[in-house]
C-alpha positions as CSV (number, residue, x, y, z in Angstrom):
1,X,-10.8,-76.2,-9.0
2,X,-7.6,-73.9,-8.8
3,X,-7.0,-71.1,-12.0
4,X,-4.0,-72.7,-12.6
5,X,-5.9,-76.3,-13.0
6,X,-8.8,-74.4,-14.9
7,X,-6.7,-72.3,-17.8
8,X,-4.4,-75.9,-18.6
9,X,-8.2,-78.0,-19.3
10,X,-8.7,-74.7,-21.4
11,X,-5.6,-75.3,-23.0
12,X,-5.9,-78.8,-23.4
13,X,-9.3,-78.3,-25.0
14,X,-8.3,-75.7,-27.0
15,X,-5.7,-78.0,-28.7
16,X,-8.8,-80.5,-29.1
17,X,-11.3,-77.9,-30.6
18,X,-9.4,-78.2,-34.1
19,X,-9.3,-81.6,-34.5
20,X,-12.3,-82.5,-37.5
21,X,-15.3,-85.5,-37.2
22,X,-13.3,-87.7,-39.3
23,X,-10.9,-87.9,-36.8
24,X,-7.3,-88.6,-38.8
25,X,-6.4,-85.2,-38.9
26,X,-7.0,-81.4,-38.3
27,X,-8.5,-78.7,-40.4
28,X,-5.7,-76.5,-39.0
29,X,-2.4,-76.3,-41.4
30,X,0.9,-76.4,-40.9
31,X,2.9,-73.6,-42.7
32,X,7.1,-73.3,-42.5
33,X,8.8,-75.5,-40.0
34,X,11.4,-73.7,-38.4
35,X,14.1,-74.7,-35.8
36,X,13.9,-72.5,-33.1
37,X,17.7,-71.8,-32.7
38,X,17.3,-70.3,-36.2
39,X,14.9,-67.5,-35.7
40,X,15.5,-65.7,-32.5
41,X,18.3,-63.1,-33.0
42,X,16.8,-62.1,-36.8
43,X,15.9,-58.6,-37.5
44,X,12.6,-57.8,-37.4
45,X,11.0,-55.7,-40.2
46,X,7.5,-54.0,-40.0
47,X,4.8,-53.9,-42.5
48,X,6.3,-50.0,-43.2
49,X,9.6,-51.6,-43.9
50,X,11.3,-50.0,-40.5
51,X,13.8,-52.2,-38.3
52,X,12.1,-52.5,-35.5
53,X,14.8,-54.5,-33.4
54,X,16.1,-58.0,-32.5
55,X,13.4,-61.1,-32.5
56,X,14.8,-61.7,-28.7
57,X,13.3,-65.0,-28.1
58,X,9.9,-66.9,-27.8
59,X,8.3,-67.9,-25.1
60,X,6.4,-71.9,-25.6
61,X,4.0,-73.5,-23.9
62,X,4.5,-77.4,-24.1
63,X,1.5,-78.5,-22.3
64,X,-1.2,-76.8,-24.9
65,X,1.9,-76.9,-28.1
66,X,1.7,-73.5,-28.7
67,X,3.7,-70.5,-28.8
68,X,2.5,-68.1,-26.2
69,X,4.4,-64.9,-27.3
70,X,7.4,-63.8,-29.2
71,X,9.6,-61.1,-27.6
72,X,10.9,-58.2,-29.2
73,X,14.1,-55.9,-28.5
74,X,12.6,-53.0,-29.6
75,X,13.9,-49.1,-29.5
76,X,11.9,-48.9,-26.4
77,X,12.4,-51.7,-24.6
78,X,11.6,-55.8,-24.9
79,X,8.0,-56.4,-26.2
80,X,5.7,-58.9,-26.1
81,X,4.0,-60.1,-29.8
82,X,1.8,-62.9,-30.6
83,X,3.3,-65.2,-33.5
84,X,0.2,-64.3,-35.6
85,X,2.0,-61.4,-36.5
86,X,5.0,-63.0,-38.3
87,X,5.5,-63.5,-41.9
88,X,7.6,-66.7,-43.2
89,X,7.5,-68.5,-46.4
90,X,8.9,-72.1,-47.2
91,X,12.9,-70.6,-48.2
92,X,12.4,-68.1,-45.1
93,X,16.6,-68.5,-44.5
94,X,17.2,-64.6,-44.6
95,X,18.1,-63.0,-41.9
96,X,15.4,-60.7,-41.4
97,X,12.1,-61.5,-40.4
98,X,8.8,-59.8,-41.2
99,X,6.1,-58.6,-39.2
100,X,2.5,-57.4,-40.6
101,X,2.1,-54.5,-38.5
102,X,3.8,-51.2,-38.1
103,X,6.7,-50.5,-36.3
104,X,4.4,-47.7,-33.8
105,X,2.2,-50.9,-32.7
106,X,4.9,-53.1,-31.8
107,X,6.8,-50.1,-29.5
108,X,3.4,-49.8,-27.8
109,X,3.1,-53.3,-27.1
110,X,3.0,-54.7,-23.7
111,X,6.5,-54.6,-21.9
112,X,8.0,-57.9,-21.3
113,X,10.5,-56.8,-18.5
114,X,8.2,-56.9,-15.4
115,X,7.5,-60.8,-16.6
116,X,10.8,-61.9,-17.4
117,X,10.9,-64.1,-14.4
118,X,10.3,-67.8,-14.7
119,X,6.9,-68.0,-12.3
120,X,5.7,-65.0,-14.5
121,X,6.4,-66.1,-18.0
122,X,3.1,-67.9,-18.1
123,X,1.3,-65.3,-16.8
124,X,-2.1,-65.4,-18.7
125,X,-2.7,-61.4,-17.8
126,X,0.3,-60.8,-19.9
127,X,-0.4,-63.3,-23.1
128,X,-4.3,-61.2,-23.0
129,X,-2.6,-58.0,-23.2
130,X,-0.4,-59.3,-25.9
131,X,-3.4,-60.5,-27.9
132,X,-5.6,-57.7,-27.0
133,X,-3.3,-55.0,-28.3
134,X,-3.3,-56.8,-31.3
135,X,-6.3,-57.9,-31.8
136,X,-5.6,-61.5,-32.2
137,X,-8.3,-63.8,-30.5
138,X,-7.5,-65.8,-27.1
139,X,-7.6,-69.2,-28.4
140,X,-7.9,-70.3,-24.2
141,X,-11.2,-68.8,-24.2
142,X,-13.6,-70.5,-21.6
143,X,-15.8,-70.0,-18.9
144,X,-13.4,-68.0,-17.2
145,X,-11.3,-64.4,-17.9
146,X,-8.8,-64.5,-20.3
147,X,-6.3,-62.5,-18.5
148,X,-6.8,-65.1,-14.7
149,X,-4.4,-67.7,-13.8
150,X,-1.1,-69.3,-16.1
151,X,-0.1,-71.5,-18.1
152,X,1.9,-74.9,-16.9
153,X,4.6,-75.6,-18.8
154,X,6.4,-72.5,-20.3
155,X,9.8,-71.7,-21.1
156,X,12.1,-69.8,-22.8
157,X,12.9,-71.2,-26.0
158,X,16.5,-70.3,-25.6
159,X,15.8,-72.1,-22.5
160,X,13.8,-75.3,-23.4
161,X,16.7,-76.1,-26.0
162,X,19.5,-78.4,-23.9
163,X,17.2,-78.6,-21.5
164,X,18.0,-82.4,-19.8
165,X,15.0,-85.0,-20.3
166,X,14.3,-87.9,-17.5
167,X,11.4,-90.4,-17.3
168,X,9.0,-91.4,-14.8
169,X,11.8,-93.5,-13.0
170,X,14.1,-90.5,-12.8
171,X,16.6,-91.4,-15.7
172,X,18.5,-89.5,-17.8
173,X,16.9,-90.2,-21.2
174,X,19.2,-87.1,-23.4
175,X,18.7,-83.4,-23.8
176,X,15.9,-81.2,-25.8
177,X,18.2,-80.7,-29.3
178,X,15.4,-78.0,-30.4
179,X,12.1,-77.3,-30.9
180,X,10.3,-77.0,-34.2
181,X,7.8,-74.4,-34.5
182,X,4.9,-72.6,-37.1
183,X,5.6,-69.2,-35.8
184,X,2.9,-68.0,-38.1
185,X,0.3,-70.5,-36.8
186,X,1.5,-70.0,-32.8
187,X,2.6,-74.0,-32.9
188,X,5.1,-76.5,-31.8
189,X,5.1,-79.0,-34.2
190,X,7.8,-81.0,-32.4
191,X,10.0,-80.9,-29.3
192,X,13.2,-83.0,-30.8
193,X,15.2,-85.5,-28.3
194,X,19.0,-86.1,-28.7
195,X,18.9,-89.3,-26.7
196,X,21.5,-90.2,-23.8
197,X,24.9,-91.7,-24.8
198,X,24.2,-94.5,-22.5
199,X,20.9,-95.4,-24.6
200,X,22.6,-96.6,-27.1
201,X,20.8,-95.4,-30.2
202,X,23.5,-93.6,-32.3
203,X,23.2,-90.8,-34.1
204,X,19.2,-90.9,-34.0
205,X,17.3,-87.8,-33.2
206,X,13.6,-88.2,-32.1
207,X,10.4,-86.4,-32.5
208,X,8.3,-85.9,-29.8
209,X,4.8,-84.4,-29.3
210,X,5.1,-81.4,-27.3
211,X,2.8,-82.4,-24.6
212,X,4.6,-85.7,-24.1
213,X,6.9,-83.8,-22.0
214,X,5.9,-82.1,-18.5
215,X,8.1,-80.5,-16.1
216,X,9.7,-81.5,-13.5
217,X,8.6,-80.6,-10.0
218,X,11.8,-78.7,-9.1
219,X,11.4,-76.9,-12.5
220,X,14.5,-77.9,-14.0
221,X,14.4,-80.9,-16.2
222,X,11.5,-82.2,-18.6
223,X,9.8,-85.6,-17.9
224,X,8.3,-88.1,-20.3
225,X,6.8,-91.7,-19.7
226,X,9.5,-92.8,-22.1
227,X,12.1,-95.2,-21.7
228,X,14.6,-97.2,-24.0
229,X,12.3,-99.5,-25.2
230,X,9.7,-97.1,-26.1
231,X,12.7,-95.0,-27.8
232,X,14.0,-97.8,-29.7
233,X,11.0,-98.8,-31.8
234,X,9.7,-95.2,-31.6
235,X,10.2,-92.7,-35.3
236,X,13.1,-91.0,-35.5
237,X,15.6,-89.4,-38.0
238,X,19.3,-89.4,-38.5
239,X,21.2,-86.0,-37.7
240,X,21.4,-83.6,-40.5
241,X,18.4,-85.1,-42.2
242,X,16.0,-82.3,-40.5
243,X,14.2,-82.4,-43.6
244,X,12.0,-85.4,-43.1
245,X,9.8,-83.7,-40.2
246,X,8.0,-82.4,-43.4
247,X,7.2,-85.7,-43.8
248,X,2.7,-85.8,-43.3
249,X,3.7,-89.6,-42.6
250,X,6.2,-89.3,-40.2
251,X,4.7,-86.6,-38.8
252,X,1.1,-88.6,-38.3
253,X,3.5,-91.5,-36.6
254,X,4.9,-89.2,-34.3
255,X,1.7,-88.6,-32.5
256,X,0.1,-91.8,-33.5
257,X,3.1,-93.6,-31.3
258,X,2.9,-91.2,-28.3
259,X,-1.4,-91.3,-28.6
260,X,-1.6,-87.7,-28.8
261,X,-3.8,-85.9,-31.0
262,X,-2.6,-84.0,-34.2
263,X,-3.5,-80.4,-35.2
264,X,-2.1,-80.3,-38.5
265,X,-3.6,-81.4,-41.8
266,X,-2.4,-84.2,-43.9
267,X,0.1,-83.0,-46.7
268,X,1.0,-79.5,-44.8
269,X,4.2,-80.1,-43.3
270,X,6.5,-77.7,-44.9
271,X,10.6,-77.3,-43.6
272,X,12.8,-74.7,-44.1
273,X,16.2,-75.7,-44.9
274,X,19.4,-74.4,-43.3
């Protein structure tokens, strides 16, 4: 068995490892639900109330649904951060966004610039760095190093959104529309699907799971075992109506209807509203 193969049954059982005995739901919460458009390009602000630079963008893993690392245009250069780091409340609109450590350790974080290729974003020796220099704990912990192999499905947020969707039988089901993430928590609640024109189905927007969606083998579309049928009767919500993803009901629907596994808790689905 290959690294690559090894670190994405990590992943997956990572994911897996939250989930409680009763089975519903998982101990892990959800904090504030955030479209990803929205927060990259805030300020960031240390815990010493400096201005440390631009939150640059974030780089996502689909196939585990989390949130690799956040990068930083900092004084110095673009830095990597985990998402553990960030502060963000239920009305977190502003325009700023807060970090829990000091300016001085996020300039002396690992550089992002020698990664900033697509077969190196997913680099795992980079994400160990990251967490190691900030003491955060590699959740992808197995029988393996930490810092050996990559992860599978990783973009660029600023990326991933637009990104064209297909199926299985190579047709064009719509675009990505955004992502939704708990940058706090490292998660990607959702990946949300503006559907094709010639699907037929409005103004509907739909929720996926994020690891309903793999890539492509040329890299440059997403692919899902989804087709009109399955969009039709799947959950979905009207444009400009971002507000009921906080639904725990929906949300539980979502990855009911797909048969993936939830992380979150029941009742901790919290938006932001902009």
């Amino acid at each position: 068995m290959n690294q690559k193969v090894q670190l994405a049954l990590l992943a997956a059982s990572a994911a897996l490892c939250v989930t409680t005995t009763s089975g519903a739901q998982a101990d892990e919460k959800l904090g504030t639900i955030e479209r990803a458009d929205k927060i990259y390009g805030k300020t960031v602000i240390s815990s010493d109330n400096q201005k440390v630079g631009k939150l640059n963008n974030l780089v996502l893993d689909l196939e585990s649904g989390r949130i690799l690392y956040a990068v930083i245009g900092a004084d110095k250069g673009r830095v990597a951060v985990p998402p553990q780091i960030f502060n963000r409340t239920p009305s977190a609109d502003d325009d700023d966004i807060r970090v829990n450590v000091t300016r001085q350790k996020i300039e002396s974080a690992p550089h992002f610039g020698d990664y900033d290729k697509p077969e190196e974003l997913g680099k795992a020796e980079l994400v160990s760095q990251v967490y190691q220099h900030f003491g955060k704990p590699a959740w992808w912990q197995g029988s393996q190093p930490v810092n050996q192999g990559s992860f599978n499905n990783v973009h660029k947020a600023s990326k991933l959104v637009g990104m064209k969707v297909e199926n299985v039988n190579n047709a064009d089901m719509g675009k990505v529309e955004n992502v939704m993430l708990d940058l706090p928590a490292g998660r990607i609640p959702y990946v949300v699907l503006s559907p094709s024109g010639r699907l037929d189905l409005g103004d509907k927007l739909f929720a996926l799971p994020p690891d309903a969606l793999t890539l492509s083998r040329d890299h440059d579309n997403l692919v899902s075992s989804i087709d009109k049928d399955k969009l039709t009767s799947a959950p979905h919500f009207e444009k400009g109506n971002w507000g009921q993803l906080s639904d725990p009901s929906f949300a539980s629907r979502v990855y009911q209807y797909y048969g993936k596994q939830a992380y979150f808790g029941e009742g901790s689905l919290r938006p932001t509203g902009r």
